[in-house]
C-alpha positions as CSV (number, residue, x, y, z in Angstrom):
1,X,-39.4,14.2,-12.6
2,X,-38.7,13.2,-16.1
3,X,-37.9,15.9,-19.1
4,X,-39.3,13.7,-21.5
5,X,-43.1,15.0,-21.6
6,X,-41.7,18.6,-21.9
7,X,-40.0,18.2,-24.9
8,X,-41.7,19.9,-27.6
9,X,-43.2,22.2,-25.5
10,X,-43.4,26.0,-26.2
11,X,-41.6,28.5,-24.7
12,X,-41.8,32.4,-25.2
13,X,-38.8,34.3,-23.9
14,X,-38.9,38.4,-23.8
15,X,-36.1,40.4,-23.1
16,X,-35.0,43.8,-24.6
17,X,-31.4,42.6,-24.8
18,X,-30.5,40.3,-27.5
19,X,-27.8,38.6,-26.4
20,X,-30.1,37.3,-23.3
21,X,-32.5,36.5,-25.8
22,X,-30.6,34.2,-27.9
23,X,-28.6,32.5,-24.7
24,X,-32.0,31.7,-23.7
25,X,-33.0,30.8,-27.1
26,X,-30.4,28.3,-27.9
27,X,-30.0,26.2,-25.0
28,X,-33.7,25.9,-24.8
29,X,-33.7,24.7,-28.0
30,X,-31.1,22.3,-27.4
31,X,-33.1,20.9,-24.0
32,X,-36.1,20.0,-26.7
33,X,-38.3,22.8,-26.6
34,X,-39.9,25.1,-28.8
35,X,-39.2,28.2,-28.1
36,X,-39.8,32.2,-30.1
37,X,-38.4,35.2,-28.8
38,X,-39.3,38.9,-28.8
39,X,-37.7,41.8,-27.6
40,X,-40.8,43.7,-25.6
41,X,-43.8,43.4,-23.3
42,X,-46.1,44.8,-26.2
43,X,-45.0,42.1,-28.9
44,X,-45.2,39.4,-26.1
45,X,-48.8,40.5,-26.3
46,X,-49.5,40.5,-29.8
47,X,-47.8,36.8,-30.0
48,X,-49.9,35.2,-26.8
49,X,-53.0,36.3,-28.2
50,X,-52.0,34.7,-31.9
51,X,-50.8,31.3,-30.4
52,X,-50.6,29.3,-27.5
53,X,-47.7,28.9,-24.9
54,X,-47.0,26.5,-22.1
55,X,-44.3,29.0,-20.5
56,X,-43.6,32.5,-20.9
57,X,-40.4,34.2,-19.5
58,X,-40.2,37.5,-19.3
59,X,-38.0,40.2,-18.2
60,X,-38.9,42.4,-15.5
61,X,-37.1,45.5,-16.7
62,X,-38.2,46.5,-19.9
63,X,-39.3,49.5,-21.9
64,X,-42.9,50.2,-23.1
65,X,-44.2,47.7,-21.4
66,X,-42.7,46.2,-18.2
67,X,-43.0,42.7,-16.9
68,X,-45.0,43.2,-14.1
69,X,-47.2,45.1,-16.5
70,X,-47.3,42.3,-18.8
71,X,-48.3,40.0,-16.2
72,X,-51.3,42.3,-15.3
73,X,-52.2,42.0,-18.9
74,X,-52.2,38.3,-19.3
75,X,-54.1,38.3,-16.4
76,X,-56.7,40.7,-17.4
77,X,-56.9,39.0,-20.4
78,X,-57.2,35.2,-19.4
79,X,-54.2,34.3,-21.5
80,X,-53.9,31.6,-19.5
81,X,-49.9,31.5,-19.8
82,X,-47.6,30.3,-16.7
83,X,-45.1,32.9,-16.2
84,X,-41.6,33.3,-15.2
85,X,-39.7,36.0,-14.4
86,X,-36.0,37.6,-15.1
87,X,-34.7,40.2,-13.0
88,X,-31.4,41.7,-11.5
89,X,-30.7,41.6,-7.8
90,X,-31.5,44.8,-6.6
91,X,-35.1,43.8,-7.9
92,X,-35.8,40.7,-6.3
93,X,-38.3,42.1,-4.1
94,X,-40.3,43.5,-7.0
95,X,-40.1,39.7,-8.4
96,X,-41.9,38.5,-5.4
97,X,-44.4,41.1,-5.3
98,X,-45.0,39.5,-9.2
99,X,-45.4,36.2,-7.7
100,X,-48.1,37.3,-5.2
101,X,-49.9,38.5,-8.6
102,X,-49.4,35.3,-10.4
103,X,-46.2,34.4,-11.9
104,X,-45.0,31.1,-10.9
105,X,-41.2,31.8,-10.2
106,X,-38.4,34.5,-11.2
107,X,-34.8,33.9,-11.8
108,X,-32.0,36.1,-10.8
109,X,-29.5,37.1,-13.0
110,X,-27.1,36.4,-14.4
111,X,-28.2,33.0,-14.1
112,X,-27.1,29.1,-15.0
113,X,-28.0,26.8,-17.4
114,X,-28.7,24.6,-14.9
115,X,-31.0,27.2,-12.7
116,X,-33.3,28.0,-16.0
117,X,-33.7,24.4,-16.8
118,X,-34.8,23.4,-13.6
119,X,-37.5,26.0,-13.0
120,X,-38.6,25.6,-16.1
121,X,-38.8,22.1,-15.9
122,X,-40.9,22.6,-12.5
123,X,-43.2,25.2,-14.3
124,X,-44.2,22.6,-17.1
125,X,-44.7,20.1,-14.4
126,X,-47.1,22.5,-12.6
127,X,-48.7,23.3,-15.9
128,X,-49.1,19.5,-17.0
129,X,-50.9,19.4,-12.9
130,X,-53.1,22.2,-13.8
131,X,-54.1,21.2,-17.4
132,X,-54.7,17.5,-16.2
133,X,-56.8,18.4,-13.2
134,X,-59.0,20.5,-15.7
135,X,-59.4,17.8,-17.8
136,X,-60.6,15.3,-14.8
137,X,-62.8,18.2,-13.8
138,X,-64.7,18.2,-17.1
139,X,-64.8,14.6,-17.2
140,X,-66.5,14.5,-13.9
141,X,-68.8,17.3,-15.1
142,X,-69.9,15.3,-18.8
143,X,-70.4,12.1,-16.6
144,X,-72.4,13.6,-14.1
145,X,-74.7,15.5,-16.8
146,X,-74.6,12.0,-19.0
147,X,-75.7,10.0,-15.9
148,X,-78.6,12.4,-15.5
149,X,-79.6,11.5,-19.2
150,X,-79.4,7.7,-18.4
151,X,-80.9,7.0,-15.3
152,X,-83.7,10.0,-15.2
153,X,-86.8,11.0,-17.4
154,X,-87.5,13.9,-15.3
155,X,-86.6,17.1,-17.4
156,X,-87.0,19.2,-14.5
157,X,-84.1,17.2,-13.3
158,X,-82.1,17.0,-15.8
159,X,-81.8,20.7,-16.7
160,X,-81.0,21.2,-13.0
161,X,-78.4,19.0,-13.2
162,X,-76.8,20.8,-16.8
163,X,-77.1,24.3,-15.3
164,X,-75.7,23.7,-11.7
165,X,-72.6,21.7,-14.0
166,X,-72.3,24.7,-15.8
167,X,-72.3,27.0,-12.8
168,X,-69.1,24.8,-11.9
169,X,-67.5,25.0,-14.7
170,X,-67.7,28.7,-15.1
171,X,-67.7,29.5,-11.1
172,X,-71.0,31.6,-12.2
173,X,-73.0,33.3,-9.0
174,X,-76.3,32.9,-10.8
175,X,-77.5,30.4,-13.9
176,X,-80.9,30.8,-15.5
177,X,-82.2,28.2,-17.8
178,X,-85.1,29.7,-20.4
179,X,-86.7,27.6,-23.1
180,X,-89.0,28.8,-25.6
181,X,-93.0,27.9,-25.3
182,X,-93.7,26.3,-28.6
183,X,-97.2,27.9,-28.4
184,X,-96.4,31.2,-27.4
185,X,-93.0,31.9,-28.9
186,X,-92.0,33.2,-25.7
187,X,-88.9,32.4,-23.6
188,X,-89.9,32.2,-20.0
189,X,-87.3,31.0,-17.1
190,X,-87.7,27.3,-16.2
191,X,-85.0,26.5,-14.0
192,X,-82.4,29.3,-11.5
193,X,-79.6,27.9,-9.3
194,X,-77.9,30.4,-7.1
195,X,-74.2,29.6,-6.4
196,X,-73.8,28.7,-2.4
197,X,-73.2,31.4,-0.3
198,X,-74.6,33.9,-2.8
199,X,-78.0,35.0,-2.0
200,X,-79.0,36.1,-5.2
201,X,-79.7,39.6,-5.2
């Protein structure tokens, strides 16, 4: 696995002690990466919903607002950051239980150099994975709509086609399609795909 497509990406470490912070900070920094600290769960907030991140790690121990409940947070709010997790040994069951809820990994500490680069390393590889295969995904999804364009004069068809892509691409239960009747004024439905497996009511 080569470091080099990692490099430049950003990092957001949180930790309410300082020196952990800056440790963190430095050798980051020195590995290639971008990387801005803050020293709670609340400001780790305030920062992911400014700016994007590749990796945030996180403390799980922290006042105001804890890791775990930082974790629920991104989640709730679709921040759509990987997570890692800090914590001491007498909390490592705690960590796991984070995992379960959607943080990719924890580290115990006090930790090495070595043991943060490489799970960060493997988190940015799983991100690149993730942000790739989204990308293929919508591919897919444009030349499936865009074939529909080219090969069919059916409208009927071709709205089916847009509206079951877009139930995909959102993982709707239920799309509706209404256009508006040039003579009327009036929007009336002209096309309803129920997800599989949902029966629509």
């Amino acid at each position: 696995m080569s470091a080099e497509p990692t490099e430049g990406a950003r990092i957001l470490v949180v930790d309410d002690e300082r020196v952990i912070r800056e440790i963190l900070a430095e050798f980051l920094t020195l590995e290639g990466f971008s990387v801005h600290t803050v020293e709670d769960g609340e400001k780790a907030l305030t920062e992911l919903r400014l700016r994007p991140y590749d990796l945030l790690i996180t403390d799980l121990k922290m006042p105001r607002l804890s890791g775990l409940q930082l974790l629920e947070k991104i989640e709730a709010e679709r921040l759509g950051v990987l997570t890692v997790l800090m914590t001491g040994f007498g909390t490592v069951e705690t960590a796991i239980e984070a995992m379960k809820k959607g943080a990719y990994d924890y580290l115990l500490k006090p930790f090495k150099v070595e043991e943060v680069i490489h799970v960060v390393e493997r988190a940015l590889y799983r991100q690149r994975l993730q942000a790739e295969n989204i990308r293929l995904r919508e591919a897919l999804t444009i030349y499936k709509v865009s074939e529909a364009l080219a090969l069919s004069h059916d409208l009927e068809h071709i709205l089916d086609v847009v509206l079951r892509a877009s139930l995909d691409e959102v993982k709707a239960d239920v799309a509706t399609l209404h256009l508006r009747d040039p003579r009327t004024g009036a929007y009336e439905e002209r096309v309803k795909i129920v997800a599989a497996g949902d029966t629509g009511n």
